[in-house]
PDB file of the backbone (N, CA, C, O) and the ligand in Angstrom, with CONECT records:
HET     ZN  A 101       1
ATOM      1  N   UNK A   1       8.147 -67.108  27.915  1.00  0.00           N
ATOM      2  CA  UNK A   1       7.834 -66.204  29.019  1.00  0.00           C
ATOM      3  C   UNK A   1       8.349 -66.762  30.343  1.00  0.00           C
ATOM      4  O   UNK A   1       8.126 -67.869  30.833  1.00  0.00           O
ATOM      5  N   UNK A   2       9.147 -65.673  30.853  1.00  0.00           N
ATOM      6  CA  UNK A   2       9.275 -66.215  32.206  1.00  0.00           C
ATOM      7  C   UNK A   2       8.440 -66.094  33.338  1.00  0.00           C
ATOM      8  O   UNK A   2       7.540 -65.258  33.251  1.00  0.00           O
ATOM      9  N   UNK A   3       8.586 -67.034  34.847  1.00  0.00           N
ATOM     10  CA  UNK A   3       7.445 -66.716  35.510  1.00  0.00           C
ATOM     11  C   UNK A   3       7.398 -65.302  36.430  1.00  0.00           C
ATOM     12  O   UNK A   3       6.291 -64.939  36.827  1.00  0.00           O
ATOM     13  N   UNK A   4       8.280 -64.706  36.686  1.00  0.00           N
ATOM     14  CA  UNK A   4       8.463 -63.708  36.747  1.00  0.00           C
ATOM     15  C   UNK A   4       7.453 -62.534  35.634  1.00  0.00           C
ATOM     16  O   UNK A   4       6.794 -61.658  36.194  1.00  0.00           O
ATOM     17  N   UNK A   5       7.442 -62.599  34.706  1.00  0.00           N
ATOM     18  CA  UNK A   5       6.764 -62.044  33.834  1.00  0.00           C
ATOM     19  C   UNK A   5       5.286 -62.588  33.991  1.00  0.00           C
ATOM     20  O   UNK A   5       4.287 -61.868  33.983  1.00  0.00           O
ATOM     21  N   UNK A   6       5.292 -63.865  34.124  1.00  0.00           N
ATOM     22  CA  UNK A   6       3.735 -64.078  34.397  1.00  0.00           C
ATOM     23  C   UNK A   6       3.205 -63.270  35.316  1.00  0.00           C
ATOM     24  O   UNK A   6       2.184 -62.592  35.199  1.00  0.00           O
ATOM     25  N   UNK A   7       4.169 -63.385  36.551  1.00  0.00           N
ATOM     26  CA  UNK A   7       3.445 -62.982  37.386  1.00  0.00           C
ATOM     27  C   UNK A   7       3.234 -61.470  37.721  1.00  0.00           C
ATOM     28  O   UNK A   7       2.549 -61.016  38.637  1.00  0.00           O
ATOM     29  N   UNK A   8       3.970 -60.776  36.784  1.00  0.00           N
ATOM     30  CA  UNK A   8       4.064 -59.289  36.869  1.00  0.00           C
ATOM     31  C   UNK A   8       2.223 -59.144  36.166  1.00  0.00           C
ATOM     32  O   UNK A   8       1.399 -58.633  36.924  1.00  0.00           O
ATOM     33  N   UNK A   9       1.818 -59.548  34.962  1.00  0.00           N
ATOM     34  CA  UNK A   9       0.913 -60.194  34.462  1.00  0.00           C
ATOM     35  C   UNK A   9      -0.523 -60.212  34.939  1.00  0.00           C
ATOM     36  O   UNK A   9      -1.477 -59.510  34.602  1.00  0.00           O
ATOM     37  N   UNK A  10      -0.398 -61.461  36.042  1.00  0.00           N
ATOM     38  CA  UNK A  10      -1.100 -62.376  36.324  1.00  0.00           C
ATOM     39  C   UNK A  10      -2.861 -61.314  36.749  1.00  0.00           C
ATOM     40  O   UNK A  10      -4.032 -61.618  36.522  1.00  0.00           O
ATOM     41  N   UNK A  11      -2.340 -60.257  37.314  1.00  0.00           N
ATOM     42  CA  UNK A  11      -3.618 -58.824  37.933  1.00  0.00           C
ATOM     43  C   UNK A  11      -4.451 -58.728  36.548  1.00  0.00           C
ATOM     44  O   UNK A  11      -5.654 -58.925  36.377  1.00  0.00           O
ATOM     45  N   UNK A  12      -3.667 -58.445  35.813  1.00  0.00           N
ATOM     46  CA  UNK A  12      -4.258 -57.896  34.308  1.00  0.00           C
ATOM     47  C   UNK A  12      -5.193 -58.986  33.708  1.00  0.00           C
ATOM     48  O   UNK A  12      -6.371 -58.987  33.349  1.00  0.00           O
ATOM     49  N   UNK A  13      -4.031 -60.065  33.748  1.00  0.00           N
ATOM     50  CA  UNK A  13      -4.660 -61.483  33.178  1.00  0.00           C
ATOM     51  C   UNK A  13      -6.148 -62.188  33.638  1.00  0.00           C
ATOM     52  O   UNK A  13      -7.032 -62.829  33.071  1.00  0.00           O
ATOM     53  N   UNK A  14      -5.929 -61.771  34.761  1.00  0.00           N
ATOM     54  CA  UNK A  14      -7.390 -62.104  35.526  1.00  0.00           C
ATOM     55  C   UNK A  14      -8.708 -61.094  35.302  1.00  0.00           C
ATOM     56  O   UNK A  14      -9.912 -61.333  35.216  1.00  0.00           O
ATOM     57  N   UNK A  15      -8.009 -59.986  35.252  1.00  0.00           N
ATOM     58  CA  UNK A  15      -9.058 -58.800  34.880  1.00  0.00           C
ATOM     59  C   UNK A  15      -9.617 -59.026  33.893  1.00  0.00           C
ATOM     60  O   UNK A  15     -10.817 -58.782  33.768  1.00  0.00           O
ATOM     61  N   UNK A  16      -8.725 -59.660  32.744  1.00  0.00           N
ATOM     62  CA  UNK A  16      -9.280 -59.393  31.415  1.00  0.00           C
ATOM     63  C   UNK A  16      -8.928 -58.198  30.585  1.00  0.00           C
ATOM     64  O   UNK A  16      -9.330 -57.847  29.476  1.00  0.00           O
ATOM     65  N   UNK A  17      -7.855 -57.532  31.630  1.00  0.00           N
ATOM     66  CA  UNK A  17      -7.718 -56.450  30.568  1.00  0.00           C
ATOM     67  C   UNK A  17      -6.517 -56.381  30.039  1.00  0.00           C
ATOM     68  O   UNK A  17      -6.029 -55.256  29.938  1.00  0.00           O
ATOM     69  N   UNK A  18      -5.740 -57.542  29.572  1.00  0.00           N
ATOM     70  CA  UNK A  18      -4.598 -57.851  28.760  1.00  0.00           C
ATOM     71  C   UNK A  18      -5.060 -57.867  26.579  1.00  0.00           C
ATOM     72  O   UNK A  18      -6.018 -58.275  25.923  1.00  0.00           O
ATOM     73  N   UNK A  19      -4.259 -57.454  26.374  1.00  0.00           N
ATOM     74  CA  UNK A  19      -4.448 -57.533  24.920  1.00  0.00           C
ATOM     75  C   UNK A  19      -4.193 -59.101  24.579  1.00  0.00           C
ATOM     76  O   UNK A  19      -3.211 -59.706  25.009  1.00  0.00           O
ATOM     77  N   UNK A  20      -5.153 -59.666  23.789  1.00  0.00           N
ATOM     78  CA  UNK A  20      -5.283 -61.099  23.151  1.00  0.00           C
ATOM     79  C   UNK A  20      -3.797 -61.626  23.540  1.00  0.00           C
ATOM     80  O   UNK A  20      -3.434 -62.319  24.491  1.00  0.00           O
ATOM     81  N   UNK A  21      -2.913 -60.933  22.243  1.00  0.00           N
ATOM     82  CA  UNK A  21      -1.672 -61.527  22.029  1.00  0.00           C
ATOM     83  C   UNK A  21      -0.898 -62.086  23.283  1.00  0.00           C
ATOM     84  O   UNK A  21      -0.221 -63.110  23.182  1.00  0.00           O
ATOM     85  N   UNK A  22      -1.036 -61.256  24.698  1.00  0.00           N
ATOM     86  CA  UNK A  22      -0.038 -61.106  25.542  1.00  0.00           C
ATOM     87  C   UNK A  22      -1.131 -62.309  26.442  1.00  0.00           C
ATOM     88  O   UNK A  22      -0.463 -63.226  26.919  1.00  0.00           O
ATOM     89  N   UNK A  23      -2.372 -62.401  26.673  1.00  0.00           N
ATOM     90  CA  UNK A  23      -3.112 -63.246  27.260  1.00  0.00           C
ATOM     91  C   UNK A  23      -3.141 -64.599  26.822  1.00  0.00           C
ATOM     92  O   UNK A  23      -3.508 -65.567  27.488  1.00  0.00           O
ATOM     93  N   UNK A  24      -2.667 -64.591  25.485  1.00  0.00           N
ATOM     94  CA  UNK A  24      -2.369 -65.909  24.767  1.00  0.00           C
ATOM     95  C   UNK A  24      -0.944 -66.640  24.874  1.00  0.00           C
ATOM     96  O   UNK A  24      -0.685 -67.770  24.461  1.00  0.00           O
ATOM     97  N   UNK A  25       0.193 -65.468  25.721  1.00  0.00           N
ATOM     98  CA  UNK A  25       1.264 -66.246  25.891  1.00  0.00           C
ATOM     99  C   UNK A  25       0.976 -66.692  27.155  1.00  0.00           C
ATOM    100  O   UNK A  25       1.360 -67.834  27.409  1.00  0.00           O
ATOM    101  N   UNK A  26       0.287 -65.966  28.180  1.00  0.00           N
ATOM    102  CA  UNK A  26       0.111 -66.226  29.929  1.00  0.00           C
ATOM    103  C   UNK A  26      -0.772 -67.623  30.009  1.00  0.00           C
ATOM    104  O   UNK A  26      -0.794 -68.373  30.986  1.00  0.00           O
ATOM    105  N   UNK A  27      -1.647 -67.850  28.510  1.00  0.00           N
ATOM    106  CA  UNK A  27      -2.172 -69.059  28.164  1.00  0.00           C
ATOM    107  C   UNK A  27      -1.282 -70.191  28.278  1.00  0.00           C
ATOM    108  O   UNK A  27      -1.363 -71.202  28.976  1.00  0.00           O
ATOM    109  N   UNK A  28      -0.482 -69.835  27.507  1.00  0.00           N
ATOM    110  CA  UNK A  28       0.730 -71.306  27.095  1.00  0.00           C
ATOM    111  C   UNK A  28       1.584 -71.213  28.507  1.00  0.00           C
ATOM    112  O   UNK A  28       1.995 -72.264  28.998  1.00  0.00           O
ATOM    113  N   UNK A  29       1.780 -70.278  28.987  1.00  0.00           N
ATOM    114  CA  UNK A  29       2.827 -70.596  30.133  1.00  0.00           C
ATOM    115  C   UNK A  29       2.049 -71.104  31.185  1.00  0.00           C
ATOM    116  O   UNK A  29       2.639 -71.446  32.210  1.00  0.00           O
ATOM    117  N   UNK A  30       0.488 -71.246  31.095  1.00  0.00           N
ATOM    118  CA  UNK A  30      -0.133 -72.157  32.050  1.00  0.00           C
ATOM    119  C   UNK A  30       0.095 -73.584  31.601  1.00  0.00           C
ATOM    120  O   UNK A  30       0.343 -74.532  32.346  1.00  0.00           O
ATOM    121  N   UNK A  31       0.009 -73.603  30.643  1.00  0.00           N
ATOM    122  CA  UNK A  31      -0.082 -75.107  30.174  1.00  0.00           C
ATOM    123  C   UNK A  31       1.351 -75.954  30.302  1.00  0.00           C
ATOM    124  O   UNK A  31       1.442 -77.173  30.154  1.00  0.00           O
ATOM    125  N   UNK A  32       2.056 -75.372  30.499  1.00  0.00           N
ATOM    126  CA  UNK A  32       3.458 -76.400  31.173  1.00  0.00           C
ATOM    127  C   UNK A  32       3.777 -75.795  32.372  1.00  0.00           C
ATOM    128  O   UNK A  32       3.938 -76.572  33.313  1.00  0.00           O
ATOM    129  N   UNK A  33       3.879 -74.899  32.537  1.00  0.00           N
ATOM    130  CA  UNK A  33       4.213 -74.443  34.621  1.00  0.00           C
ATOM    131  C   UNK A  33       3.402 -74.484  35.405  1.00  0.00           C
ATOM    132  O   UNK A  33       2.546 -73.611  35.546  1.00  0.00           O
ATOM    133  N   UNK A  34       3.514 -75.642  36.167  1.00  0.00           N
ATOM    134  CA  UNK A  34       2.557 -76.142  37.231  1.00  0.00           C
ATOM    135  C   UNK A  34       2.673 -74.943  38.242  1.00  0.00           C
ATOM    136  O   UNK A  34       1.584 -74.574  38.683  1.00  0.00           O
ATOM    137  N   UNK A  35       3.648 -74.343  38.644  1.00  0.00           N
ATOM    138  CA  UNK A  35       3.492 -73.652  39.809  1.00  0.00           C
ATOM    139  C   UNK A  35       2.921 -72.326  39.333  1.00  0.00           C
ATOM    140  O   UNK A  35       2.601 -71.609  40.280  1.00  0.00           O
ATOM    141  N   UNK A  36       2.739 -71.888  38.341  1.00  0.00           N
ATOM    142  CA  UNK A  36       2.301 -70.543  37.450  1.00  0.00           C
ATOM    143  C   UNK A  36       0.534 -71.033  37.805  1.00  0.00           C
ATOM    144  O   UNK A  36      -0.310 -70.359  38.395  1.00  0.00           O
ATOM    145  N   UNK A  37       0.388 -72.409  37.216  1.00  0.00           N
ATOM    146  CA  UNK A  37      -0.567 -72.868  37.209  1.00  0.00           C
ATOM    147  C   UNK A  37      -1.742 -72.692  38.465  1.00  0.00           C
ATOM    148  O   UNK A  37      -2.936 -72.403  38.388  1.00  0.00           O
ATOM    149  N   UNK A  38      -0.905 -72.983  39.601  1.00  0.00           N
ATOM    150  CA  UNK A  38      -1.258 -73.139  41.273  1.00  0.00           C
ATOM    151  C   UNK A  38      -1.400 -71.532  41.294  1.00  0.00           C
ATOM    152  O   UNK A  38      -2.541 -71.108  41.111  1.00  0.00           O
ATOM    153  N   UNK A  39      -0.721 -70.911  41.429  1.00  0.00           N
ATOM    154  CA  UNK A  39      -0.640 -69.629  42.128  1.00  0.00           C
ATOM    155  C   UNK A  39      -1.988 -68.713  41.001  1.00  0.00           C
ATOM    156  O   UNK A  39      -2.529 -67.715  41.477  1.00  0.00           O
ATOM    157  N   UNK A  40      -2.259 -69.045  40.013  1.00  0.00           N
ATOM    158  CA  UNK A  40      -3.322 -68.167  38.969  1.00  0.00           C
ATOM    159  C   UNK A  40      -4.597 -68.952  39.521  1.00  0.00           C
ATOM    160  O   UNK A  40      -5.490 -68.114  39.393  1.00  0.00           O
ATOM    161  N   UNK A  41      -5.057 -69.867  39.954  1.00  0.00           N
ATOM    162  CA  UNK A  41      -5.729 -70.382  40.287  1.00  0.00           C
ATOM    163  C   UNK A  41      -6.143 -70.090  41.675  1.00  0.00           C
ATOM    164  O   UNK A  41      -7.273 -70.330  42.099  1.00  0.00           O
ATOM    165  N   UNK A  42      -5.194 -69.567  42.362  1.00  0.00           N
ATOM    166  CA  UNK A  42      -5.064 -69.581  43.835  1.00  0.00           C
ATOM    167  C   UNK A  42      -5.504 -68.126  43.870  1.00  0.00           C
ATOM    168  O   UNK A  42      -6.188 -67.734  44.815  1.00  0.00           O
ATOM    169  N   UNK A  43      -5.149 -67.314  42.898  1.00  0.00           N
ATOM    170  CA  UNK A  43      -5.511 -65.402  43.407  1.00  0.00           C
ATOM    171  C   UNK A  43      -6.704 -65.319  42.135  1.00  0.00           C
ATOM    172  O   UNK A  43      -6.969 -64.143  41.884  1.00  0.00           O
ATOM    173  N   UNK A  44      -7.469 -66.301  41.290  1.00  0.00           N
ATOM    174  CA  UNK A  44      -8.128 -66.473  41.167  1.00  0.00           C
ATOM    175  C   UNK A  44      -9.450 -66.725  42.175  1.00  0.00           C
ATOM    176  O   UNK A  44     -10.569 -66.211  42.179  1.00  0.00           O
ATOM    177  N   UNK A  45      -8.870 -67.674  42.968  1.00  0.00           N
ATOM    178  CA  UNK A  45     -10.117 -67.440  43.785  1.00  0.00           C
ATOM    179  C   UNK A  45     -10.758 -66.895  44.761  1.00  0.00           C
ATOM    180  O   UNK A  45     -11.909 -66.848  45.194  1.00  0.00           O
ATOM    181  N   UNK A  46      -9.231 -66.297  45.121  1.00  0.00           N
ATOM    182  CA  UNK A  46      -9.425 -65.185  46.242  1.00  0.00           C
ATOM    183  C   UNK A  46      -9.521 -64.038  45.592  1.00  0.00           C
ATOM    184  O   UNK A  46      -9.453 -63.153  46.445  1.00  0.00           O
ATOM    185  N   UNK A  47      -9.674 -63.456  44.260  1.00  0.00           N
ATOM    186  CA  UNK A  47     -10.412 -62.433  43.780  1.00  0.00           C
ATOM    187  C   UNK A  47     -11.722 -62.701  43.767  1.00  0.00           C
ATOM    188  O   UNK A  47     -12.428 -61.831  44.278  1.00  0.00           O
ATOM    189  N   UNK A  48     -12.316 -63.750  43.290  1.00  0.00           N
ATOM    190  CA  UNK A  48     -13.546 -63.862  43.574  1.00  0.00           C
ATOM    191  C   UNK A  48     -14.197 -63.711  45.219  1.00  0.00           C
ATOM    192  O   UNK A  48     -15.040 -62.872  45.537  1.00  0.00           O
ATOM    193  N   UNK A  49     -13.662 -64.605  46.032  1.00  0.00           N
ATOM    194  CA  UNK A  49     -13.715 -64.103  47.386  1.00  0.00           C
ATOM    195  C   UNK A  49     -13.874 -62.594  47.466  1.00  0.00           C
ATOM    196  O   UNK A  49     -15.019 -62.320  47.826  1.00  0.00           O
ATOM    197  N   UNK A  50     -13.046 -61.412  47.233  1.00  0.00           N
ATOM    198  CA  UNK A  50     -13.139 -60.545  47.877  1.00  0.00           C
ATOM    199  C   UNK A  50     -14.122 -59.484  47.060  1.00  0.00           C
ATOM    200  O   UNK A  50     -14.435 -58.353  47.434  1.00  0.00           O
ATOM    201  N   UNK A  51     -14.572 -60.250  45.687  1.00  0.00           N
ATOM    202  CA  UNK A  51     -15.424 -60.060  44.865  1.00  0.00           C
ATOM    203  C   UNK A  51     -16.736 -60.165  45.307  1.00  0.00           C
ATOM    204  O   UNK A  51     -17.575 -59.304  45.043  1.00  0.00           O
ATOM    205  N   UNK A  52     -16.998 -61.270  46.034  1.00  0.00           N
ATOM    206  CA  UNK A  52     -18.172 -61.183  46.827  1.00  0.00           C
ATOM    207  C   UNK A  52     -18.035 -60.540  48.054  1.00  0.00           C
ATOM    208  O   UNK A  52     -18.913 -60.913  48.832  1.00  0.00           O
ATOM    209  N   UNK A  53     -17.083 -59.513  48.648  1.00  0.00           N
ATOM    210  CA  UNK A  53     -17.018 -58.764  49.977  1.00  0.00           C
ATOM    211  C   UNK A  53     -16.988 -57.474  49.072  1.00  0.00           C
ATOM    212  O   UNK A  53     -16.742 -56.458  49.722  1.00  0.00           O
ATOM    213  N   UNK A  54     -17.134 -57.325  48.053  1.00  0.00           N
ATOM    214  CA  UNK A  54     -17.399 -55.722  47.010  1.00  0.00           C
ATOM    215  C   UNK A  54     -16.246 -55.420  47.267  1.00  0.00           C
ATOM    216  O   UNK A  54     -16.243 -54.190  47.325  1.00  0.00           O
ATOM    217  N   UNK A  55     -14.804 -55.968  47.546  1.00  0.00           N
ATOM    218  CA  UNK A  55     -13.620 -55.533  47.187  1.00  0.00           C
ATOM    219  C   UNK A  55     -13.305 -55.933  46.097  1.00  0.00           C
ATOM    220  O   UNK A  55     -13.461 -57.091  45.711  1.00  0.00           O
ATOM    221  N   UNK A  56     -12.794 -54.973  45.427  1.00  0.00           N
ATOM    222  CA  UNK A  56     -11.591 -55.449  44.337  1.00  0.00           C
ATOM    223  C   UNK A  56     -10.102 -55.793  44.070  1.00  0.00           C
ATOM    224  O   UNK A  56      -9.471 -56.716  43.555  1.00  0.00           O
ATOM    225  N   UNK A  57      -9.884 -54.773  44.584  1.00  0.00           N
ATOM    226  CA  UNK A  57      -8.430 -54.541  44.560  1.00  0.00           C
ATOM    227  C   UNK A  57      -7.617 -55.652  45.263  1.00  0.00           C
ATOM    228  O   UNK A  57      -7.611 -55.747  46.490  1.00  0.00           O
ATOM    229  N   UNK A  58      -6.910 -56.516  44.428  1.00  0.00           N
ATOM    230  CA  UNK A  58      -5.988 -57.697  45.305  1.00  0.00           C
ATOM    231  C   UNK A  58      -5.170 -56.784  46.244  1.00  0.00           C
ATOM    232  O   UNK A  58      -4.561 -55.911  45.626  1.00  0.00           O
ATOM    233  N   UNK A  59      -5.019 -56.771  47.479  1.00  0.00           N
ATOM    234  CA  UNK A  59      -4.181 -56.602  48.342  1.00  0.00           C
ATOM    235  C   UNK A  59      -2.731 -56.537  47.654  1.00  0.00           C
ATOM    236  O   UNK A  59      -2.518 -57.342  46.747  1.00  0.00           O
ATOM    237  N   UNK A  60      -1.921 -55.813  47.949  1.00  0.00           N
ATOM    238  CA  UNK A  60      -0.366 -55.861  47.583  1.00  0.00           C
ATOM    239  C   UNK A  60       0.702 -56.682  48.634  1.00  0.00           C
ATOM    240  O   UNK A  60       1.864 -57.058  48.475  1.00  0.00           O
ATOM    241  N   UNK A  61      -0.291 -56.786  49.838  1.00  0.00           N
ATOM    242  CA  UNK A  61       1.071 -57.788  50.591  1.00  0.00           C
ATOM    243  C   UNK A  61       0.206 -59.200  50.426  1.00  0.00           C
ATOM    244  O   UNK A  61       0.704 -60.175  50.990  1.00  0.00           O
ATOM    245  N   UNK A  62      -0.994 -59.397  49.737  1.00  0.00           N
ATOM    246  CA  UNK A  62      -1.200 -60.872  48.980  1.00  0.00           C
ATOM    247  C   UNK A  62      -0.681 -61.285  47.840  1.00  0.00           C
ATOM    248  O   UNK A  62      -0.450 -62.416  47.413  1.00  0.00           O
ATOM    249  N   UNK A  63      -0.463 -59.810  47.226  1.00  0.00           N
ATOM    250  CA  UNK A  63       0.445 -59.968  45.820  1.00  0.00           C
ATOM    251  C   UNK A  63       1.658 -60.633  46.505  1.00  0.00           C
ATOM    252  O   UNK A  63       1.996 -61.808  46.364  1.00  0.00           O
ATOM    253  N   UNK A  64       2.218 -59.763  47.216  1.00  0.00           N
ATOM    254  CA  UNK A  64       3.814 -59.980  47.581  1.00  0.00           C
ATOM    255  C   UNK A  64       3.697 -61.458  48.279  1.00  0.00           C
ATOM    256  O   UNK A  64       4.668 -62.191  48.098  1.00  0.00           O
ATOM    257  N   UNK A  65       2.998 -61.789  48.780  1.00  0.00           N
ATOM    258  CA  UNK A  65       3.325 -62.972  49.364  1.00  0.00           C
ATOM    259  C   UNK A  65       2.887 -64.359  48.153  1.00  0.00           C
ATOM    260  O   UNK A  65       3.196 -65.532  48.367  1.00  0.00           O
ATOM    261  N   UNK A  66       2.380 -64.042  47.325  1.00  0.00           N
ATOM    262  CA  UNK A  66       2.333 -65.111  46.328  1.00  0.00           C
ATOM    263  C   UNK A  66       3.846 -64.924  45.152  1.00  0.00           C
ATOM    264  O   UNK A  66       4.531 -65.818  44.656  1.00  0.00           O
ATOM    265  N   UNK A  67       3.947 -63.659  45.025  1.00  0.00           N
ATOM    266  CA  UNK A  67       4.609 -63.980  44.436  1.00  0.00           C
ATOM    267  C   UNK A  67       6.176 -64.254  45.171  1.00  0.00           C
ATOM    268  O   UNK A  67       6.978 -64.732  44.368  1.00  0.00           O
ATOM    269  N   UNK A  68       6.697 -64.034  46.498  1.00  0.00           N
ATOM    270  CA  UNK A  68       7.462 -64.537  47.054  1.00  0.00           C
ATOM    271  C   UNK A  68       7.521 -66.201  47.145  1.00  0.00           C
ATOM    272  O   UNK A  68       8.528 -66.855  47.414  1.00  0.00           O
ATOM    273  N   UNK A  69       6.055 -66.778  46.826  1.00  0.00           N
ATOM    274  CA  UNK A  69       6.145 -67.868  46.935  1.00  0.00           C
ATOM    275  C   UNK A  69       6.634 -68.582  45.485  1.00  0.00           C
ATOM    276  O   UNK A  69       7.663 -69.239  45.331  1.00  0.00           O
ATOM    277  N   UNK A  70       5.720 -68.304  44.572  1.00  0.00           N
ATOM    278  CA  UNK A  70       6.393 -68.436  43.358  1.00  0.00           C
ATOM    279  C   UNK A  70       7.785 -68.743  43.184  1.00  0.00           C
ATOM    280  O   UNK A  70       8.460 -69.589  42.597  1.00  0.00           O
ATOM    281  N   UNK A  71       7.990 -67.560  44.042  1.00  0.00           N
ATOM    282  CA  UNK A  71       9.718 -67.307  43.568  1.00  0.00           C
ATOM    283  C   UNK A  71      10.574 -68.407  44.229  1.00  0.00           C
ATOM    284  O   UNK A  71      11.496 -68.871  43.559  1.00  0.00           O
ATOM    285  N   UNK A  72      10.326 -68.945  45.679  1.00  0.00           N
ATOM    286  CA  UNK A  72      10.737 -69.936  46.386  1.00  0.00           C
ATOM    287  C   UNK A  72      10.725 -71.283  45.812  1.00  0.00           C
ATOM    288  O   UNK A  72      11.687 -72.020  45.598  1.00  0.00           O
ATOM    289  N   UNK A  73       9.149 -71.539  45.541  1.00  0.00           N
ATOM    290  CA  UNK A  73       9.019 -72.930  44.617  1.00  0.00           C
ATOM    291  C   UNK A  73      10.228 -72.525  42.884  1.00  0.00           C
ATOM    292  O   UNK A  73      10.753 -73.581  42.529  1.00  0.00           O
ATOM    293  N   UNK A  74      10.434 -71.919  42.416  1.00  0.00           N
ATOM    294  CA  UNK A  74      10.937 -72.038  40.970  1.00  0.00           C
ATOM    295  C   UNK A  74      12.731 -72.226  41.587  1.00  0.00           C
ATOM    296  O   UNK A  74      13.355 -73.106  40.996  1.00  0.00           O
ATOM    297  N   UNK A  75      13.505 -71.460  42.692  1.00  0.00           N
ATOM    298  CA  UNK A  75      14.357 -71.661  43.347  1.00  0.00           C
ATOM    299  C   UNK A  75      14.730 -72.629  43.651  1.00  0.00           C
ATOM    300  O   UNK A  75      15.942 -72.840  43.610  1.00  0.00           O
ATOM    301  N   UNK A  76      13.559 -73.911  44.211  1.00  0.00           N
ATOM    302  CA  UNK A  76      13.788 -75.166  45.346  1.00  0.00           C
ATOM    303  C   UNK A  76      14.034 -76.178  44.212  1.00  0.00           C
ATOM    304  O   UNK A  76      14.791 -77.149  44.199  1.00  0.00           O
ATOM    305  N   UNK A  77      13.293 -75.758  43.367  1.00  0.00           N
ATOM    306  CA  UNK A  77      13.274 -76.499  41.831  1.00  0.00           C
ATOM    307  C   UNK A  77      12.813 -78.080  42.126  1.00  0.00           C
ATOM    308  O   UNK A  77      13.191 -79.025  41.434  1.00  0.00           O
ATOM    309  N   UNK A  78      12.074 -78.170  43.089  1.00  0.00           N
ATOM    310  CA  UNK A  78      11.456 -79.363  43.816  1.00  0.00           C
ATOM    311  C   UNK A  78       9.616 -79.144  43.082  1.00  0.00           C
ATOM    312  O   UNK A  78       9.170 -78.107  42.591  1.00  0.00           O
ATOM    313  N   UNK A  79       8.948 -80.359  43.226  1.00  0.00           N
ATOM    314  CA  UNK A  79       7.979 -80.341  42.708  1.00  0.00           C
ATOM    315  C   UNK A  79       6.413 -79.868  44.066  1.00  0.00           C
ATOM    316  O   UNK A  79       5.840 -80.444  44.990  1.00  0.00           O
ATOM    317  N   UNK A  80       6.357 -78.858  43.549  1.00  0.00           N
ATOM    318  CA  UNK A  80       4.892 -78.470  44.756  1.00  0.00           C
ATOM    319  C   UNK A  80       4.323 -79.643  45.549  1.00  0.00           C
ATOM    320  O   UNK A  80       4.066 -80.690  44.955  1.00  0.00           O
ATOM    321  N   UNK A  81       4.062 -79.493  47.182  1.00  0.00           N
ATOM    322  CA  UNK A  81       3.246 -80.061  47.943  1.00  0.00           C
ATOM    323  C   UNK A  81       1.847 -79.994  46.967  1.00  0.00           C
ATOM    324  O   UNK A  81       1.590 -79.046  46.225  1.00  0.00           O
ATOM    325  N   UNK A  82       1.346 -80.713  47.064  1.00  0.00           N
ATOM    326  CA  UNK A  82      -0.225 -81.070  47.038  1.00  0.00           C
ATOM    327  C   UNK A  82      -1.000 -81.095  48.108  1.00  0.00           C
ATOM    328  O   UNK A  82      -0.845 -82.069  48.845  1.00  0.00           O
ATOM    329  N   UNK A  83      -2.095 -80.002  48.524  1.00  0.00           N
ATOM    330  CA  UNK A  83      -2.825 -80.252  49.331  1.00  0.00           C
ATOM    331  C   UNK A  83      -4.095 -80.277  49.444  1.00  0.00           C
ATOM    332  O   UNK A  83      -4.614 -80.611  50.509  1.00  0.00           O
TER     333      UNK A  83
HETATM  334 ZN    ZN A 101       5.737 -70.053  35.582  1.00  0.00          ZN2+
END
């Protein structure tokens, strides 16, 4: 899977409303792509955040801006800041 595909994904994946099979590859592509890793973790918790403001719906220019980032880090092909 590419991360591109994860991240087309990643809304569903969090919802829970992916079929096993396809949630079980977004599984494995966590487990070696660190930056797949960061960014599911990251709109992970800002769903919960807006989960406790009784929003749901991830924003689309938070979508767009994560996944612009994504796309930058897999480009730079450099290893993520840590912060
Ligand atoms: Zn990835």
């Amino acid at each position: 899977m590419k991360c591109s595909k994860f991240l087309t994904e990643l809304n569903d994946f969090l919802d829970g409303s992916l079929d096993s099979k396809l949630k079980a590859e977004l599984s494995e592509h966590l487990t070696w792509c660190h930056n797949c890793y960061v960014v599911c973790n990251t709109t992970k918790k800002t769903i919960e955040i807006y989960r406790e403001n009784q929003v749901y719906e991830l924003p689309d220019a938070l979508r767009t801006k994560l996944h612009d980032a994504i796309v930058a880090k897999c480009k730079a092909s450099k290893p993520p800041t840590e912060s």
